[in-house]
N, C-alpha and C positions, 0 to 999 in steps of 0.2 A: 565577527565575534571571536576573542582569545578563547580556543580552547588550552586552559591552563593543562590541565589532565595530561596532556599529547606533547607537553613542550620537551619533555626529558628524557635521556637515557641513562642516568646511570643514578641509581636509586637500592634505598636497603630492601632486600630480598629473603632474606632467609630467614626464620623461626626455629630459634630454642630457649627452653628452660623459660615461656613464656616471655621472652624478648625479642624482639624482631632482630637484626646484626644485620650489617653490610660488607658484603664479599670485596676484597682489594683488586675489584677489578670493574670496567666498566658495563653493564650489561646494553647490547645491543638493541635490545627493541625498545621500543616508545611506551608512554605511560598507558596509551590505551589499548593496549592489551587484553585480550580477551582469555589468555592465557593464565595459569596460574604463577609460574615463573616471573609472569610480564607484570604483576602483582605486589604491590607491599602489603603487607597480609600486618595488622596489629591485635596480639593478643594479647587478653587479660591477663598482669602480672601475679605472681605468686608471691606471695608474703616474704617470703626469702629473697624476691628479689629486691624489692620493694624497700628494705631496709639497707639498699644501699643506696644514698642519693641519686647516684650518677644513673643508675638503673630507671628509676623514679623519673626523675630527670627526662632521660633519653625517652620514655616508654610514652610521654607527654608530648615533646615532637614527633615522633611517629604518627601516634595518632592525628596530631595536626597535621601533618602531611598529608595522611586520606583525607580530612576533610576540604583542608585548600584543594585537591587536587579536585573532589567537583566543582571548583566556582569558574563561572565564565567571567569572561571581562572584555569590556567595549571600550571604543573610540572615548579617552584619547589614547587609551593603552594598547601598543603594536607587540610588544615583546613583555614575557614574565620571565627572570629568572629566579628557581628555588635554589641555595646551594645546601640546604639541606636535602638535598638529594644529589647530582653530581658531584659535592664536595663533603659531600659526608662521612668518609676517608679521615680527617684532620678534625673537621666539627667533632667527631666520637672522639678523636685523640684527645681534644681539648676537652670537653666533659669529663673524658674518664679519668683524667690526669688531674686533673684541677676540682671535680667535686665529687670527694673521696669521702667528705666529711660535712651535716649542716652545714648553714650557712647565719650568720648576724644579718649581714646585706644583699641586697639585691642590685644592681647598678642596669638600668634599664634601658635600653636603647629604643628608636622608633624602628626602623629599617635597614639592612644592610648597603651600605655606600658601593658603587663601580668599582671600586680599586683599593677595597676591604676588605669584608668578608664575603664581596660577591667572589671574591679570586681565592680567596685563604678558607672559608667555612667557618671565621671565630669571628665573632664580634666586636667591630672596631678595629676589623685585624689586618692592619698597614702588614705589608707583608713582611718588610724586615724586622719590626717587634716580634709578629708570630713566630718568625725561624731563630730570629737570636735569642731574645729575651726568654719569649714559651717555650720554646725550644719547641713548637708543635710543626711539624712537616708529613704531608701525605700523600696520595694520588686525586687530585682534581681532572673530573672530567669534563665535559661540554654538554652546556641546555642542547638537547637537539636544534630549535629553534635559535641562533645565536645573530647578537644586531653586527655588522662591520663592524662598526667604531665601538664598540662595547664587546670586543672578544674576550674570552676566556682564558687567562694563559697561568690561573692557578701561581704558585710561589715562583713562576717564569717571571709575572707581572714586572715592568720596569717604572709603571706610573705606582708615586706614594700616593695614601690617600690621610690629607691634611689631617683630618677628624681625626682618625684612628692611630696618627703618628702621635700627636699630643695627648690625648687619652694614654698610652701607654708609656708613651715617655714619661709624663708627669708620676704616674705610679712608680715606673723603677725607679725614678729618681728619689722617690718618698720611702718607698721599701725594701730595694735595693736585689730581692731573691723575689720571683715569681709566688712562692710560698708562703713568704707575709703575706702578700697580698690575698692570697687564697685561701689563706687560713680562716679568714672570717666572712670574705667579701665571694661573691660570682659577678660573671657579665653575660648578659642576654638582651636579647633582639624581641621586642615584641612581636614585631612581625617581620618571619621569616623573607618575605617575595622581594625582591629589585622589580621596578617595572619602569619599563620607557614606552617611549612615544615612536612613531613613525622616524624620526631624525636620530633618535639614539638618545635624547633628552631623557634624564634621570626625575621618574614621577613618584615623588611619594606618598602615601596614601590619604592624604589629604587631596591631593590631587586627583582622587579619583571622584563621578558622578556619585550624588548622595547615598542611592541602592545599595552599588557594588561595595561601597566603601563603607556602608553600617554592616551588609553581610561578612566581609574580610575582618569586620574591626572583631566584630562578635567573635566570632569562633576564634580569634587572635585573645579576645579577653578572658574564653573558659581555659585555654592553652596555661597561661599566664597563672592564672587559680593553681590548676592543677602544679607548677612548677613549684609557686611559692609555697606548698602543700609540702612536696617534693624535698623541698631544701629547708624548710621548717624556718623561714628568713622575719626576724622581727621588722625589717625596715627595708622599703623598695626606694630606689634613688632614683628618679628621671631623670638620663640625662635629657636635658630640655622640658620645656611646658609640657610639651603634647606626651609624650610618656606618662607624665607623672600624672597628668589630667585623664590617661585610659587607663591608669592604674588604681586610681580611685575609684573609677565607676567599677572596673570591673572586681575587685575585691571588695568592695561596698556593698555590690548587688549579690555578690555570697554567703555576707556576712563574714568576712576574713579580718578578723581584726589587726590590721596591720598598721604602722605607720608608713605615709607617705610622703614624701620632698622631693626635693629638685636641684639639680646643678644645673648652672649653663653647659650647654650645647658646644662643645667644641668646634664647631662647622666655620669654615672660612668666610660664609655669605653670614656669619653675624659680625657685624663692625667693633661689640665689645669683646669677644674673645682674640680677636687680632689684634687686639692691643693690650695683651697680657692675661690671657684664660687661665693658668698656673694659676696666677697670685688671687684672682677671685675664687678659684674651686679651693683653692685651701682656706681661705675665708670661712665657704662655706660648709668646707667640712669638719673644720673645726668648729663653728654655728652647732653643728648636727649632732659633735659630738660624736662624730663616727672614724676621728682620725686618731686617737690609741689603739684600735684598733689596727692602723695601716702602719705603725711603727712598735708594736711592740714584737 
Protein backbone atom coordinates (compact mmCIF):
# COMPACT_ATOMS: atom_id res chain seq x y z
CA UNK A 1 0.00 0.00 0.00
CA UNK A 2 1.26 3.72 -1.32
CA UNK A 3 1.40 5.66 1.60
CA UNK A 4 0.73 8.87 -0.30
CA UNK A 5 1.00 11.12 3.08
CA UNK A 6 4.84 9.99 3.57
CA UNK A 7 6.10 10.39 -0.11
CA UNK A 8 7.25 14.27 0.27
CA UNK A 9 9.58 16.58 1.53
CA UNK A 10 9.25 19.75 0.60
CA UNK A 11 5.86 21.13 0.96
CA UNK A 12 3.97 24.75 1.98
CA UNK A 13 4.47 25.29 5.73
CA UNK A 14 3.77 28.28 7.09
CA UNK A 15 0.33 30.41 7.93
CA UNK A 16 -0.46 34.02 7.56
CA UNK A 17 -3.04 36.58 7.11
CA UNK A 18 -5.10 33.25 6.72
CA UNK A 19 -3.07 31.72 3.81
CA UNK A 20 -0.95 29.01 4.16
CA UNK A 21 2.75 30.15 1.88
CA UNK A 22 5.59 28.14 1.12
CA UNK A 23 9.04 28.89 2.41
CA UNK A 24 12.04 29.03 -0.63
CA UNK A 25 13.46 26.22 0.77
CA UNK A 26 13.07 22.57 1.03
CA UNK A 27 11.81 21.26 4.25
CA UNK A 28 13.44 18.03 5.41
CA UNK A 29 11.22 15.75 7.02
CA UNK A 30 8.46 13.76 5.47
CA UNK A 31 4.78 14.22 5.32
CA UNK A 32 4.14 12.17 8.24
CA UNK A 33 5.08 14.11 10.57
CA UNK A 34 3.83 14.14 13.65
CA UNK A 35 5.21 17.49 14.26
CA UNK A 36 3.66 20.78 13.70
CA UNK A 37 6.35 22.09 11.46
CA UNK A 38 6.11 18.62 9.60
CA UNK A 39 2.43 19.88 8.84
CA UNK A 40 0.60 21.91 6.05
CA UNK A 41 -1.72 23.43 8.33
CA UNK A 42 -4.98 25.13 5.91
CA UNK A 43 -6.75 27.97 7.23
CA UNK A 44 -10.05 29.53 6.72
CA UNK A 45 -9.54 32.67 4.28
CA UNK A 46 -10.46 36.04 5.19
CA UNK A 47 -12.49 38.09 3.03
CA UNK A 48 -9.58 40.30 2.13
CA UNK A 49 -8.03 37.54 0.98
CA UNK A 50 -10.49 35.96 -0.78
CA UNK A 51 -11.00 38.88 -3.20
CA UNK A 52 -8.14 38.25 -4.82
CA UNK A 53 -8.27 35.41 -7.12
CA UNK A 54 -4.87 34.06 -6.91
CA UNK A 55 -5.54 33.91 -3.08
CA UNK A 56 -8.88 32.11 -3.67
CA UNK A 57 -7.14 30.08 -6.06
CA UNK A 58 -4.05 28.98 -4.02
CA UNK A 59 -6.13 28.68 -0.60
CA UNK A 60 -8.22 25.57 -2.95
CA UNK A 61 -5.04 23.69 -3.57
CA UNK A 62 -3.80 23.72 -0.22
CA UNK A 63 -6.66 22.29 0.98
CA UNK A 64 -6.53 19.73 -1.58
CA UNK A 65 -3.31 18.86 -0.78
CA UNK A 66 -4.53 17.81 2.94
CA UNK A 67 -7.00 15.98 1.67
CA UNK A 68 -4.88 13.90 -1.19
CA UNK A 69 -2.34 13.60 1.39
CA UNK A 70 -4.85 10.96 3.45
CA UNK A 71 -5.48 8.67 0.38
CA UNK A 72 -3.73 5.22 0.15
CA UNK A 73 -3.07 3.71 -3.00
CA UNK A 74 -2.41 0.07 -4.30
CA UNK A 75 -1.02 -2.20 -6.93
CA UNK A 76 -0.68 -1.11 -9.86
CA UNK A 77 0.44 2.28 -8.40
CA UNK A 78 4.35 2.00 -6.85
CA UNK A 79 5.11 5.69 -6.83
CA UNK A 80 2.78 9.09 -6.34
CA UNK A 81 4.36 12.23 -7.26
CA UNK A 82 2.61 15.67 -5.94
CA UNK A 83 4.47 18.82 -7.41
CA UNK A 84 2.20 20.68 -5.62
CA UNK A 85 4.20 20.25 -2.90
CA UNK A 86 7.88 19.92 -3.86
CA UNK A 87 7.49 22.36 -6.74
CA UNK A 88 5.47 24.60 -5.31
CA UNK A 89 8.13 27.37 -5.42
CA UNK A 90 7.14 28.03 -9.47
CA UNK A 91 3.35 26.64 -9.21
CA UNK A 92 2.73 30.01 -6.65
CA UNK A 93 4.82 31.97 -9.07
CA UNK A 94 2.57 31.03 -11.78
CA UNK A 95 -0.70 31.66 -9.93
CA UNK A 96 0.26 34.61 -8.54
CA UNK A 97 1.56 36.07 -11.72
CA UNK A 98 -1.00 35.04 -14.12
CA UNK A 99 -4.26 35.11 -11.93
CA UNK A 100 -4.26 38.60 -10.65
CA UNK A 101 -7.68 39.06 -12.21
CA UNK A 102 -11.18 36.63 -13.00
CA UNK A 103 -11.14 34.74 -15.27
CA UNK A 104 -13.76 34.14 -18.82
CA UNK A 105 -11.94 30.55 -19.19
CA UNK A 106 -10.90 27.70 -17.74
CA UNK A 107 -8.65 25.39 -19.76
CA UNK A 108 -8.67 22.02 -18.00
CA UNK A 109 -6.19 19.47 -17.97
CA UNK A 110 -6.49 15.64 -16.64
CA UNK A 111 -3.01 15.23 -14.85
CA UNK A 112 0.27 16.47 -14.79
CA UNK A 113 2.62 14.67 -17.58
CA UNK A 114 6.77 13.14 -16.45
CA UNK A 115 8.45 15.94 -18.23
CA UNK A 116 5.74 18.96 -17.51
CA UNK A 117 4.58 20.01 -14.64
CA UNK A 118 5.82 17.00 -12.94
CA UNK A 119 9.42 18.96 -13.36
CA UNK A 120 8.14 22.74 -13.60
CA UNK A 121 4.84 22.89 -11.01
CA UNK A 122 2.51 24.74 -14.13
CA UNK A 123 0.43 23.04 -16.17
CA UNK A 124 1.38 21.63 -19.31
CA UNK A 125 4.49 23.22 -18.42
CA UNK A 126 7.32 21.87 -21.11
CA UNK A 127 9.97 23.38 -19.32
CA UNK A 128 11.40 25.67 -22.05
CA UNK A 129 7.74 27.52 -22.44
CA UNK A 130 7.63 27.90 -18.71
CA UNK A 131 11.29 29.78 -18.45
CA UNK A 132 10.88 31.54 -21.83
CA UNK A 133 7.61 32.38 -22.67
CA UNK A 134 6.13 32.47 -18.61
CA UNK A 135 8.93 33.70 -17.71
CA UNK A 136 8.00 31.33 -14.46
CA UNK A 137 11.46 29.83 -12.76
CA UNK A 138 11.74 28.49 -9.10
CA UNK A 139 13.28 25.97 -6.67
CA UNK A 140 12.07 22.43 -7.33
CA UNK A 141 12.62 19.88 -4.85
CA UNK A 142 12.30 16.02 -4.80
CA UNK A 143 9.15 13.43 -3.93
CA UNK A 144 11.16 11.79 -1.03
CA UNK A 145 10.08 8.66 -2.73
CA UNK A 146 11.57 9.13 -6.36
CA UNK A 147 11.33 6.22 -9.37
CA UNK A 148 15.06 5.98 -11.31
CA UNK A 149 13.79 6.59 -14.58
CA UNK A 150 11.23 9.33 -13.49
CA UNK A 151 13.83 11.67 -11.68
CA UNK A 152 13.11 14.94 -10.67
CA UNK A 153 15.45 17.44 -12.13
CA UNK A 154 12.87 20.53 -12.04
CA UNK A 155 13.84 23.38 -14.99
CA UNK A 156 17.27 21.04 -15.11
CA UNK A 157 14.74 18.64 -17.13
CA UNK A 158 16.55 18.06 -20.64
CA UNK A 159 13.39 15.72 -21.76
CA UNK A 160 10.49 18.09 -23.71
CA UNK A 161 7.31 16.94 -22.86
CA UNK A 162 5.21 16.74 -26.35
CA UNK A 163 1.70 17.81 -24.78
CA UNK A 164 2.74 20.78 -23.03
CA UNK A 165 5.39 22.09 -25.88
CA UNK A 166 2.16 22.40 -28.31
CA UNK A 167 -0.18 23.56 -25.88
CA UNK A 168 1.95 26.42 -25.38
CA UNK A 169 3.36 27.04 -28.44
CA UNK A 170 0.12 27.19 -30.19
CA UNK A 171 -1.00 29.96 -27.59
CA UNK A 172 2.13 32.22 -28.13
CA UNK A 173 1.83 31.88 -31.54
CA UNK A 174 -1.99 33.15 -31.28
CA UNK A 175 -1.11 35.80 -28.60
CA UNK A 176 2.02 36.52 -28.80
CA UNK A 177 2.52 38.16 -24.83
CA UNK A 178 1.92 35.61 -22.07
CA UNK A 179 -0.83 38.53 -20.99
CA UNK A 180 -3.30 38.03 -23.77
CA UNK A 181 -3.49 35.14 -23.01
CA UNK A 182 -4.08 35.61 -19.31
CA UNK A 183 -6.03 38.25 -19.49
CA UNK A 184 -9.17 36.16 -19.83
CA UNK A 185 -8.09 32.60 -19.93
CA UNK A 186 -6.25 30.24 -16.86
CA UNK A 187 -4.67 26.57 -16.90
CA UNK A 188 -5.16 24.07 -14.39
CA UNK A 189 -4.83 20.34 -13.73
CA UNK A 190 -7.77 18.62 -12.39
CA UNK A 191 -5.76 16.51 -10.58
CA UNK A 192 -2.78 17.45 -9.13
CA UNK A 193 -0.75 13.49 -8.51
CA UNK A 194 1.83 11.83 -11.41
CA UNK A 195 1.56 8.26 -10.52
CA UNK A 196 3.46 5.21 -12.02
CA UNK A 197 3.73 1.75 -11.79
CA UNK A 198 6.55 -0.48 -10.45
CA UNK A 199 8.69 0.04 -14.05
CA UNK A 200 8.24 3.85 -13.93
CA UNK A 201 5.18 3.51 -16.32
CA UNK A 202 3.09 6.83 -16.28
CA UNK A 203 -0.70 5.77 -14.78
CA UNK A 204 -3.29 8.10 -15.12
CA UNK A 205 -6.26 8.09 -13.11
CA UNK A 206 -8.16 6.15 -15.14
CA UNK A 207 -5.73 3.70 -14.50
CA UNK A 208 -6.38 3.31 -11.31
CA UNK A 209 -8.83 0.35 -9.46
CA UNK A 210 -12.46 1.68 -9.43
CA UNK A 211 -12.29 2.63 -5.30
CA UNK A 212 -9.25 4.53 -5.25
CA UNK A 213 -10.03 6.28 -8.30
CA UNK A 214 -13.79 7.46 -7.51
CA UNK A 215 -12.16 8.45 -3.88
CA UNK A 216 -9.16 10.68 -5.79
CA UNK A 217 -11.71 11.72 -8.49
CA UNK A 218 -14.25 13.15 -5.75
CA UNK A 219 -12.19 15.25 -3.64
CA UNK A 220 -10.30 16.26 -7.36
CA UNK A 221 -14.10 17.33 -8.30
CA UNK A 222 -15.08 19.65 -4.91
CA UNK A 223 -11.20 21.07 -5.56
CA UNK A 224 -12.30 22.12 -9.04
CA UNK A 225 -15.83 23.84 -7.72
CA UNK A 226 -14.04 25.60 -5.32
CA UNK A 227 -11.45 27.09 -8.15
CA UNK A 228 -14.14 27.86 -10.66
CA UNK A 229 -15.75 29.71 -7.65
CA UNK A 230 -12.39 31.30 -7.28
CA UNK A 231 -11.84 32.65 -10.59
CA UNK A 232 -15.55 33.52 -11.29
CA UNK A 233 -14.82 31.52 -15.01
CA UNK A 234 -17.98 31.43 -17.25
CA UNK A 235 -16.64 28.50 -19.42
CA UNK A 236 -14.35 25.34 -18.53
CA UNK A 237 -12.43 23.82 -21.66
CA UNK A 238 -11.28 20.07 -21.26
CA UNK A 239 -8.62 19.62 -22.79
CA UNK A 240 -9.61 16.06 -23.80
CA UNK A 241 -13.08 14.00 -23.08
CA UNK A 242 -12.03 12.92 -19.73
CA UNK A 243 -11.76 16.58 -18.21
CA UNK A 244 -14.40 17.94 -19.61
CA UNK A 245 -16.73 14.67 -18.76
CA UNK A 246 -15.32 15.37 -14.59
CA UNK A 247 -16.15 18.78 -15.20
CA UNK A 248 -19.67 18.25 -15.78
CA UNK A 249 -20.37 15.87 -13.16
CA UNK A 250 -18.58 17.89 -10.81
CA UNK A 251 -20.16 21.29 -11.38
CA UNK A 252 -23.48 19.80 -12.19
CA UNK A 253 -23.55 18.05 -8.87
CA UNK A 254 -23.16 21.68 -7.20
CA UNK A 255 -25.27 23.30 -9.16
CA UNK A 256 -22.54 25.60 -10.80
CA UNK A 257 -23.82 26.85 -13.76
CA UNK A 258 -21.20 26.78 -16.03
CA UNK A 259 -20.58 26.11 -19.56
CA UNK A 260 -18.76 23.13 -20.47
CA UNK A 261 -16.64 21.77 -23.96
CA UNK A 262 -13.80 20.32 -25.17
CA UNK A 263 -10.48 20.49 -27.19
CA UNK A 264 -8.50 17.77 -28.35
CA UNK A 265 -5.88 16.57 -26.22
CA UNK A 266 -2.62 17.54 -27.39
CA UNK A 267 -0.84 13.97 -26.29
CA UNK A 268 1.25 12.22 -28.92
CA UNK A 269 -0.47 8.65 -28.23
CA UNK A 270 -3.53 10.43 -30.23
CA UNK A 271 -2.94 9.86 -33.93
CA UNK A 272 -5.29 12.94 -34.84
CA UNK A 273 -3.32 15.54 -33.12
CA UNK A 274 0.02 14.25 -34.75
CA UNK A 275 -1.29 15.19 -37.72
CA UNK A 276 -2.00 18.69 -37.14
CA UNK A 277 -3.47 19.60 -33.47
CA UNK A 278 -3.00 23.53 -34.12
CA UNK A 279 -5.20 23.69 -37.03
CA UNK A 280 -8.14 21.64 -35.29
CA UNK A 281 -7.87 23.50 -31.77
CA UNK A 282 -8.30 26.75 -33.61
CA UNK A 283 -11.34 25.12 -35.34
CA UNK A 284 -12.50 24.72 -32.33
CA UNK A 285 -12.04 27.70 -30.64
CA UNK A 286 -13.26 29.53 -32.71
CA UNK A 287 -16.60 26.92 -32.70
CA UNK A 288 -16.57 28.16 -29.02
CA UNK A 289 -16.13 31.42 -29.64
CA UNK A 290 -13.64 31.79 -27.04
CA UNK A 291 -10.89 33.03 -29.66
CA UNK A 292 -11.45 37.07 -29.43
CA UNK A 293 -10.76 36.51 -26.52
CA UNK A 294 -7.00 35.08 -27.15
CA UNK A 295 -6.30 38.03 -29.76
CA UNK A 296 -7.70 40.93 -28.64
Amino acid sequence: MKDFGATHHCRPLFVYGGLCCCPNHCHPGGGSSSGEEGRMAAQPCTDQYMENPANGFLQAELELNLRLGNLRFQDPVKYVYNPLLYAWDPHEKYVRTYCQSRKEVLFLGMNPGPFGMAQTGVPFGEVKHVRDWLQIVGKVCKPEVEHPKRPIRGFDCPNSEVSGARFWSFFKSICGQPETFFKHCFVHNHCPLIFMNQSGKNLTPTDLPKEQRESLLDICDEALCQVVKALGVKMVIGVGRFSEQRAKKALSREGIEVTVKNIMHPSPRNPQANKGWDSVVRTQLQELGVWPLLTA
